[in-house]
ChimeraX commands (.cxc) that place a marker at each C-alpha (Angstrom):
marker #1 position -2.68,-8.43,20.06 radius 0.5
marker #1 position 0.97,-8.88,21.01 radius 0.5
marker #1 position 4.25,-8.12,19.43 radius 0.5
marker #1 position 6.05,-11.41,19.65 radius 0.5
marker #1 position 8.55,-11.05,16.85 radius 0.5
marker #1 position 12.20,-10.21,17.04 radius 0.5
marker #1 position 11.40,-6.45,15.54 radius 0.5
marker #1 position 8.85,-3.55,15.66 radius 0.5
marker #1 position 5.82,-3.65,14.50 radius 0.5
marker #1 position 4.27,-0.76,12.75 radius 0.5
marker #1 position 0.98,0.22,12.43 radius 0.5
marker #1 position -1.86,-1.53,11.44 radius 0.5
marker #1 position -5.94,-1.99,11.66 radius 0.5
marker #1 position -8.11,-4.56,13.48 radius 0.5
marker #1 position -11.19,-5.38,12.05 radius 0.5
marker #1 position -14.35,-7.07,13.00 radius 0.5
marker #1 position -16.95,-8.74,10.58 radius 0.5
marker #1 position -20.12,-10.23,11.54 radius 0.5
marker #1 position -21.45,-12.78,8.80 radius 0.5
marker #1 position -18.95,-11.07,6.14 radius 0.5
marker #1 position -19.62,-7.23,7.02 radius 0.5
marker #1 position -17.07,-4.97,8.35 radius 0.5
marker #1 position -18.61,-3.85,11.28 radius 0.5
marker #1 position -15.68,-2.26,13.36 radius 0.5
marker #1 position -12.00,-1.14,12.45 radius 0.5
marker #1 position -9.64,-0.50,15.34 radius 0.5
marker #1 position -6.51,1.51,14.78 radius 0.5
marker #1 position -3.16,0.01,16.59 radius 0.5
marker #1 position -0.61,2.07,16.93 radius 0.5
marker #1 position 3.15,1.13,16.27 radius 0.5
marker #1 position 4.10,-2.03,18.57 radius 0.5
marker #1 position 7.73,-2.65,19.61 radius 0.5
marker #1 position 9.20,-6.29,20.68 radius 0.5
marker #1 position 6.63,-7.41,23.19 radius 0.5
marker #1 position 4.57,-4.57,22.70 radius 0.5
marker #1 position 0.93,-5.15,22.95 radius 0.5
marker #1 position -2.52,-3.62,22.29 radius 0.5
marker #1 position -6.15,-3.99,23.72 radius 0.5
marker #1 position -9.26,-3.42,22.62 radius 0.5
marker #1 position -12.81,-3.69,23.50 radius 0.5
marker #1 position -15.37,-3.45,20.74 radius 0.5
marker #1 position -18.94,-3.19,20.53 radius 0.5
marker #1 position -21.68,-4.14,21.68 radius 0.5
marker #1 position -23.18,-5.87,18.26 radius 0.5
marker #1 position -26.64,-7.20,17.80 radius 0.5
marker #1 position -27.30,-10.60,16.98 radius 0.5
marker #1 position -29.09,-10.50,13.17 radius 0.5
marker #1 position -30.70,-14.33,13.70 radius 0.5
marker #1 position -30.35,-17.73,15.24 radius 0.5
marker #1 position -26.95,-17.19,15.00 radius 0.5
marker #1 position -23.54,-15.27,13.58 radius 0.5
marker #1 position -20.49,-15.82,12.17 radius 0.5
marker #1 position -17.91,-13.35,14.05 radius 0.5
marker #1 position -14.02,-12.75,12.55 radius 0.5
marker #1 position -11.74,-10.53,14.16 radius 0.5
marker #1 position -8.29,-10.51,12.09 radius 0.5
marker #1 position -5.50,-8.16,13.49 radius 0.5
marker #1 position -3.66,-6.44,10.51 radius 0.5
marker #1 position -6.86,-6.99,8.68 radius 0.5
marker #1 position -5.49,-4.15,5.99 radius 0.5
marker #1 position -2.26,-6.39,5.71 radius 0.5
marker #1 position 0.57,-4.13,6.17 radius 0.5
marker #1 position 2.67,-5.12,8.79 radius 0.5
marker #1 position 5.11,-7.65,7.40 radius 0.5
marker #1 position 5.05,-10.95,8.56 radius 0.5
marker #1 position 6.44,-14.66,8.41 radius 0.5
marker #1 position 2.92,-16.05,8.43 radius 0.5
marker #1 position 0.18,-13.89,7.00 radius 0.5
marker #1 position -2.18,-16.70,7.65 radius 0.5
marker #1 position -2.70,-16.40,11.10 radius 0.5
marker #1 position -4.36,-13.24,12.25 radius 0.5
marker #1 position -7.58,-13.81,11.98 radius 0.5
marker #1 position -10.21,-15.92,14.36 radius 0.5
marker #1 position -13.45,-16.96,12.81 radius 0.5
marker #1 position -16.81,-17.98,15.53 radius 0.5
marker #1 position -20.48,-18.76,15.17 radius 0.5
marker #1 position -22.14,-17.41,18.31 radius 0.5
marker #1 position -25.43,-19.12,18.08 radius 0.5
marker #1 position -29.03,-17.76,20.12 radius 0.5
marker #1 position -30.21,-18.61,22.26 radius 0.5
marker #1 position -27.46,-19.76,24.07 radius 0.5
marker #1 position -26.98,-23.37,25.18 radius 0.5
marker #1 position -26.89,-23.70,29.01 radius 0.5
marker #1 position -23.32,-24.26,30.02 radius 0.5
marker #1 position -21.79,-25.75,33.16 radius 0.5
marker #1 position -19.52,-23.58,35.18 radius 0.5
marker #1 position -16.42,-25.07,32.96 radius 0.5
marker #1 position -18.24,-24.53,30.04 radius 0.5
marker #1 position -19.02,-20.67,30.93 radius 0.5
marker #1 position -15.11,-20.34,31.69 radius 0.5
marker #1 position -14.47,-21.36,28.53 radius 0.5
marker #1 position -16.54,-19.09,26.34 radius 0.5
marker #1 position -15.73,-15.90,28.35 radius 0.5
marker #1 position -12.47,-17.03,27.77 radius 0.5
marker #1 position -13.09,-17.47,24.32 radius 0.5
marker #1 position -14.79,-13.93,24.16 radius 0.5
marker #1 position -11.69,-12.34,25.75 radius 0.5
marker #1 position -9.51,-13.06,22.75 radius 0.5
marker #1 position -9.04,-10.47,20.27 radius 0.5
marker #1 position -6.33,-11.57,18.01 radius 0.5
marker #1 position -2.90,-12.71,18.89 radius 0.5
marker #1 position -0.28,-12.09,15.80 radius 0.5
marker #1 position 3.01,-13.19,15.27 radius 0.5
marker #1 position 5.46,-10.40,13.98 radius 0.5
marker #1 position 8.71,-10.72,12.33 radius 0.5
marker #1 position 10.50,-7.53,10.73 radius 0.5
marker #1 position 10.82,-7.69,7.12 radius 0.5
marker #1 position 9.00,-11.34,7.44 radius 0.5
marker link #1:1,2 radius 0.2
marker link #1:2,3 radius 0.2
marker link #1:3,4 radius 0.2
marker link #1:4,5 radius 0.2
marker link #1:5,6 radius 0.2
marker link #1:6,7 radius 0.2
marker link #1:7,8 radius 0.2
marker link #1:8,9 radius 0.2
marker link #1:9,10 radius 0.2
marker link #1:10,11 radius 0.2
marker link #1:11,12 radius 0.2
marker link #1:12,13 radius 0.2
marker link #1:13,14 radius 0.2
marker link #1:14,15 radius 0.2
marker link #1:15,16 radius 0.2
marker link #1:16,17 radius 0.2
marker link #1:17,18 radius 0.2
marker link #1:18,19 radius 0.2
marker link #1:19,20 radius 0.2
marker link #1:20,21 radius 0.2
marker link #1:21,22 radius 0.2
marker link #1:22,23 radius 0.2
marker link #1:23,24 radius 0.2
marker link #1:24,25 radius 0.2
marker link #1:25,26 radius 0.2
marker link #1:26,27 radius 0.2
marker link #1:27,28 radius 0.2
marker link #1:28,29 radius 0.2
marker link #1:29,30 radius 0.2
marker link #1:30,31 radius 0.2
marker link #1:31,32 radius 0.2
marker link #1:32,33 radius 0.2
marker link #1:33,34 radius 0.2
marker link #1:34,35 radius 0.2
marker link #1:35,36 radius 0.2
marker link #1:36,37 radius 0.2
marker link #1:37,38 radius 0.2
marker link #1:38,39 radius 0.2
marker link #1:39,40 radius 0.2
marker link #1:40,41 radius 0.2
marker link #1:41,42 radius 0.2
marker link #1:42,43 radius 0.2
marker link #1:43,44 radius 0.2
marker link #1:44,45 radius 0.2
marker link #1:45,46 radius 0.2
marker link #1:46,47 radius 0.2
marker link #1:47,48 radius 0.2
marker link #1:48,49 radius 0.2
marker link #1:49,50 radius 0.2
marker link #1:50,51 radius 0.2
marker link #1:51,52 radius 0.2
marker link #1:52,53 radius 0.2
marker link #1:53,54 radius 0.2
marker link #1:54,55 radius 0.2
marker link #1:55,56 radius 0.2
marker link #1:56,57 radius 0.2
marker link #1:57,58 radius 0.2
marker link #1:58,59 radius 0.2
marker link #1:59,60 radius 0.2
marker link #1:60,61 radius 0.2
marker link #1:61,62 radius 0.2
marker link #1:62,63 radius 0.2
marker link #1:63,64 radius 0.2
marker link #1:64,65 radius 0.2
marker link #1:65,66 radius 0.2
marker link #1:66,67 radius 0.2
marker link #1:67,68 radius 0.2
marker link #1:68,69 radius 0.2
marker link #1:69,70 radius 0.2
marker link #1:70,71 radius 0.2
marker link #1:71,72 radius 0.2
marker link #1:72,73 radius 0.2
marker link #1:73,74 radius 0.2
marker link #1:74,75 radius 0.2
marker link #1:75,76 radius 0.2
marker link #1:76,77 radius 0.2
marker link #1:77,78 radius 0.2
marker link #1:78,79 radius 0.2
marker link #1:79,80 radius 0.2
marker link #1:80,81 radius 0.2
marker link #1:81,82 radius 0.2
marker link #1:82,83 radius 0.2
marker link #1:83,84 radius 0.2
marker link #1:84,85 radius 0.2
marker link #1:85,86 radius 0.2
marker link #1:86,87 radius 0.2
marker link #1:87,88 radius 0.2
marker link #1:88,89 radius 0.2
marker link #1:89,90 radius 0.2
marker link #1:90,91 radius 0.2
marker link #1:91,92 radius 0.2
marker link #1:92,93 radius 0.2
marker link #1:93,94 radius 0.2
marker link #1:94,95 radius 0.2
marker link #1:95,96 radius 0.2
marker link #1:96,97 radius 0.2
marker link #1:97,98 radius 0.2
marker link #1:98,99 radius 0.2
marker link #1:99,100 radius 0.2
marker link #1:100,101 radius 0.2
marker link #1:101,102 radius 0.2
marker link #1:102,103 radius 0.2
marker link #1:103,104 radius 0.2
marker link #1:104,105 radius 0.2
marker link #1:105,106 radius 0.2
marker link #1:106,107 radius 0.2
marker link #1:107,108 radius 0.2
view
């Protein structure tokens, strides 16, 4: 998550649900302009064929911002796994490597 307003940040919660349960809360601490935080979560176990995974930064809502909308990231992991091409594999451990990315604004 990354500070990319024109203001501090303060602190706030990431959270992680897996088919609609809260299965892991992060704290992040204050962030100021260009200020960012990392995280690594987990492991989780799969519950099927597959899971719907949502990580939303400021899940608790308390850092003001211009666009509340836009913290959270929503993915169905599916099992087994398809077999991916070298591209393809790029892509999802790409995909896994993203957290959540916020926009900040003070008093937005």
């Amino acid at each position: 998550m990354a500070n990319t307003g024109s203001g501090d940040a303060g602190a706030s919660t990431t959270l992680i649900t897996i088919d609609g349960v809260n299965v892991a809360t992060e704290a992040v601490l204050a962030l100021s302009v260009g200020g960012s935080h990392t995280a690594t979560l987990g492991p989780f176990t799969m519950t099927g064929d597959s899971d719907m995974i949502e990580v939303c930064a400021d899940g608790d809502d308390t850092v003001p911002e211009s666009n509340e909308a836009n913290n959270c990231k929503e993915n169905r992991f599916e099992y087994p796994a398809p077999v991916l091409t070298p591209p393809g594999l790029v892509a999802l451990i790409g995909l896994l490597m993203v957290v959540a990315v916020r926009r900040v604004k003070k008093g937005g």
